[in-house]
C-alpha positions as CSV (number, residue, x, y, z in Angstrom):
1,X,-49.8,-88.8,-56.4
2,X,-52.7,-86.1,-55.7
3,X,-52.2,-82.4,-56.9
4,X,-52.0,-79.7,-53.9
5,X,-55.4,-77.7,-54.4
6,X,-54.4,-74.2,-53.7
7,X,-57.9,-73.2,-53.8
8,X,-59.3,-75.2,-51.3
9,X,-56.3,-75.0,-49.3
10,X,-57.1,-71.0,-49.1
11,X,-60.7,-71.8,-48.2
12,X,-59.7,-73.7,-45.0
13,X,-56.8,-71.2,-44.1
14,X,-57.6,-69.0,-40.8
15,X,-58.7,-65.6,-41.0
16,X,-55.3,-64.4,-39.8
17,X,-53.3,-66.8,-41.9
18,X,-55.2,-65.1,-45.0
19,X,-54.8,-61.7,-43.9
20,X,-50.9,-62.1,-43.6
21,X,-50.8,-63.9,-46.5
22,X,-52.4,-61.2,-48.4
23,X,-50.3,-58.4,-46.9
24,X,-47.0,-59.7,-47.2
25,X,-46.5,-57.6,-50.5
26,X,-47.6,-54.4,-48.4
27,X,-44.8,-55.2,-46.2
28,X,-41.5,-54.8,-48.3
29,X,-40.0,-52.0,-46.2
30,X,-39.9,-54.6,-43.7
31,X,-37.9,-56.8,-45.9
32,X,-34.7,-54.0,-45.2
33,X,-32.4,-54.0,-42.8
34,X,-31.6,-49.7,-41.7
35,X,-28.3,-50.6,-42.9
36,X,-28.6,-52.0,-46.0
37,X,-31.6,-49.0,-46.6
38,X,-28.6,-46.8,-45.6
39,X,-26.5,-48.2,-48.4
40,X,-29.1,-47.7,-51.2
41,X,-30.5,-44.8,-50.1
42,X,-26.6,-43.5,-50.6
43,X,-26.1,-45.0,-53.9
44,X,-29.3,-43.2,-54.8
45,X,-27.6,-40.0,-53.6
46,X,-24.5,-40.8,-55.8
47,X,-26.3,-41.9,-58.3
48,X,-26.5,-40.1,-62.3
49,X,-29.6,-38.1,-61.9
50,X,-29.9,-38.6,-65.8
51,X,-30.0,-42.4,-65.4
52,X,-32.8,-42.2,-63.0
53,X,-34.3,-38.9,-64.5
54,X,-33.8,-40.4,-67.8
55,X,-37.0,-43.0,-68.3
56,X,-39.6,-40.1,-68.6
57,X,-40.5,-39.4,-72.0
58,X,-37.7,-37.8,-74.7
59,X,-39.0,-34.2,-74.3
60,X,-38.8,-34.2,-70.8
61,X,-35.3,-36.2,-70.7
62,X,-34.1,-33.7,-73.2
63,X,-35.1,-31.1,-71.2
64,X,-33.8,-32.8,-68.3
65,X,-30.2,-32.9,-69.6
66,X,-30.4,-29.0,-70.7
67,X,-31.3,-28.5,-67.0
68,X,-28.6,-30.6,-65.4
69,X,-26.1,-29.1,-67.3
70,X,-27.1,-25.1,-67.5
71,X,-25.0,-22.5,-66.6
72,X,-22.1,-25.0,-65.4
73,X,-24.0,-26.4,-63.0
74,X,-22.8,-30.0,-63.3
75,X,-25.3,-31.4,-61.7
76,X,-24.4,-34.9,-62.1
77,X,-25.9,-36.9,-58.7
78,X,-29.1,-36.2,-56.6
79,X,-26.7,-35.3,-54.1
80,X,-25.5,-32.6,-55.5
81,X,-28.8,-31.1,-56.4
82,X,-29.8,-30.9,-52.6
83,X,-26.7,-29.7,-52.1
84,X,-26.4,-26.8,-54.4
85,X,-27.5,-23.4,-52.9
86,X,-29.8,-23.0,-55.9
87,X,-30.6,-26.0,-57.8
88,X,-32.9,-25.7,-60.6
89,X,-37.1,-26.0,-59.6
90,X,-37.9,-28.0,-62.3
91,X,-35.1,-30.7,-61.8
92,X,-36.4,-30.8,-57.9
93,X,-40.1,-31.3,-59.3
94,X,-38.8,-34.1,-61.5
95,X,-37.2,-35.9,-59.1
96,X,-40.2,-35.9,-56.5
97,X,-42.3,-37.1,-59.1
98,X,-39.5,-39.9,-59.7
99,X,-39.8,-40.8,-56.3
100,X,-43.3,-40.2,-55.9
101,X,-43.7,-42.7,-59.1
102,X,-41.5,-45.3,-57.0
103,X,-43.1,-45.0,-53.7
104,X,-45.5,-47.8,-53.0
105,X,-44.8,-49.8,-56.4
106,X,-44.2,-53.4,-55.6
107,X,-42.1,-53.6,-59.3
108,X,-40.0,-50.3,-57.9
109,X,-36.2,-51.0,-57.7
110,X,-36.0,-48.5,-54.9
111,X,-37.7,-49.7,-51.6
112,X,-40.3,-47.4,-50.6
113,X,-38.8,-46.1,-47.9
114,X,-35.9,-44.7,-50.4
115,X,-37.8,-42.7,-52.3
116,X,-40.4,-41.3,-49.5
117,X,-37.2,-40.0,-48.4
118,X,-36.2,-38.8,-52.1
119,X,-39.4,-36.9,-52.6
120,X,-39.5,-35.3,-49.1
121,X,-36.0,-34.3,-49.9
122,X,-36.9,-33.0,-53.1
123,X,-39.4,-31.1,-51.3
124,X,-37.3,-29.7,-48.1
125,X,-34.5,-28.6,-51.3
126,X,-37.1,-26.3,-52.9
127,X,-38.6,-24.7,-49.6
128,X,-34.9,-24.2,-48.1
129,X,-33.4,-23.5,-51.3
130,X,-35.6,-21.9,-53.0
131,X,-38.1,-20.3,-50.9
132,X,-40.8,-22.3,-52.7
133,X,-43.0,-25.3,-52.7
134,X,-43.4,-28.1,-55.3
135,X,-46.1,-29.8,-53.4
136,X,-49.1,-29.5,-52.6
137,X,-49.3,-31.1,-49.2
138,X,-50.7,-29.2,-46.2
139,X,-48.0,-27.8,-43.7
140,X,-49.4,-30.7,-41.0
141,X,-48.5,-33.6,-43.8
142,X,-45.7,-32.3,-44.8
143,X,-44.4,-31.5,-41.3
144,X,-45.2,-35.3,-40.4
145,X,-43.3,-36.4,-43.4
146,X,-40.3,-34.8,-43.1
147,X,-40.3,-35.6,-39.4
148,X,-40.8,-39.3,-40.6
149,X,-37.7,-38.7,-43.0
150,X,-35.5,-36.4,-40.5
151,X,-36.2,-39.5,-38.4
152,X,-34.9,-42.3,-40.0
153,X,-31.5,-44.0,-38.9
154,X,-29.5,-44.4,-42.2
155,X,-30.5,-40.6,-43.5
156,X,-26.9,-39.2,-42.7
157,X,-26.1,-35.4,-41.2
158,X,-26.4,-33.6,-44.2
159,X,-29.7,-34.6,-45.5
160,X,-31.1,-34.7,-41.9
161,X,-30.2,-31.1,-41.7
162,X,-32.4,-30.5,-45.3
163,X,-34.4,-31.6,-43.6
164,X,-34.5,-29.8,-40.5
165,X,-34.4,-26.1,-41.9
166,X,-37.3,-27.5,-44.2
167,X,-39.2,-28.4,-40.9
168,X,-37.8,-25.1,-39.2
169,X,-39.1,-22.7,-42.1
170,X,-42.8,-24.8,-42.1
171,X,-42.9,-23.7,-38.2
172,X,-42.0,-20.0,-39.1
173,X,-45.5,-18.1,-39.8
174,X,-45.8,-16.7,-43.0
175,X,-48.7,-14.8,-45.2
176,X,-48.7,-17.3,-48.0
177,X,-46.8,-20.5,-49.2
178,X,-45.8,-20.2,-52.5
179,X,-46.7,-22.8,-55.1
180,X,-46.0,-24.4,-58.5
181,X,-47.6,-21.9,-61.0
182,X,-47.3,-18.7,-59.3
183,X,-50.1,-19.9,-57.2
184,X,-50.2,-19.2,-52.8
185,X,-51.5,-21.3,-49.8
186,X,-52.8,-19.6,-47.2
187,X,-51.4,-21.6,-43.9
């Protein structure tokens, strides 16, 4: 019995057989059905933020639990966070850089489409919410993203209207943009 020689067997592959076969890991959004993204994307929502939250490093989980928890806040999911008229900035920065850190990570447990979502909701929450931004994105980007989020069957009413007055204050002119550190983007 002869051994399959993988290497050979990749030499004499077609072009297009090869360039599949090395994009099939670029392709994992693909591997979800919109309903089944639905379905994680609303455990996510329901999910502990201190669970998720919780794998940075002590001092910022520590912190993380002081900020979840100040002045009654209770805020247990990620849900409730985008929900609450005035969640707390650093929480919303945390959580985009939890997404962000997810996004495009073939050893992620969210797909990527789930936390693009996540981060441009974490986003939208600060500019609506807060009158500020925690990224530093130009307005055409971000507009395209949360367009691309807005945009996407299983995102249910409440977050697609996040993320509509997000996409409704971007469009209103504006001096300056307000960003993390005191800093301003002129549009």
């Amino acid at each position: 019995m002869s051994e399959f020689d993988s290497v050979g067997a990749l030499w004499k592959s077609a072009p297009k057989s090869l360039a599949a076969f090395m994009a099939a890991g670029q392709e994992s959004s693909r591997l979800w059905r919109p309903e089944e993204l639905g379905a994680i994307f609303r455990h996510q929502m329901s999910s502990p933020i201190l669970v998720d939250l919780g794998g940075f490093d002590p001092a910022t989980a520590a912190r993380l639990k002081t900020l979840s928890h100040a002045q009654s806040l209770l805020l247990t999911s990620f849900q409730d966070l985008f929900q609450h008229p005035i969640p707390p900035i650093e929480l919303l920065t945390l959580t985009k850089e939890f997404a962000k850190g997810n996004m495009d990570q073939p050893d992620s447990s969210l797909p990527n489409d789930v936390a693009a979502v996540l981060y441009y909701a974490s986003i939208a929450a600060a500019l609506v919410r807060l009158d500020r931004r925690i990224s530093q994105l130009g307005d055409a980007e971000l507009k395209r993203g949360l367009e691309w989020a807005k945009g996407k069957s299983w995102v249910e009413a409440p977050m697609r209207q996040l993320l509509e007055e997000a996409l409704q204050k971007l469009a209103r002119p504006s001096a300056s943009s307000p960003l993390p550190g005191g800093e301003s983007k002129k549009p």
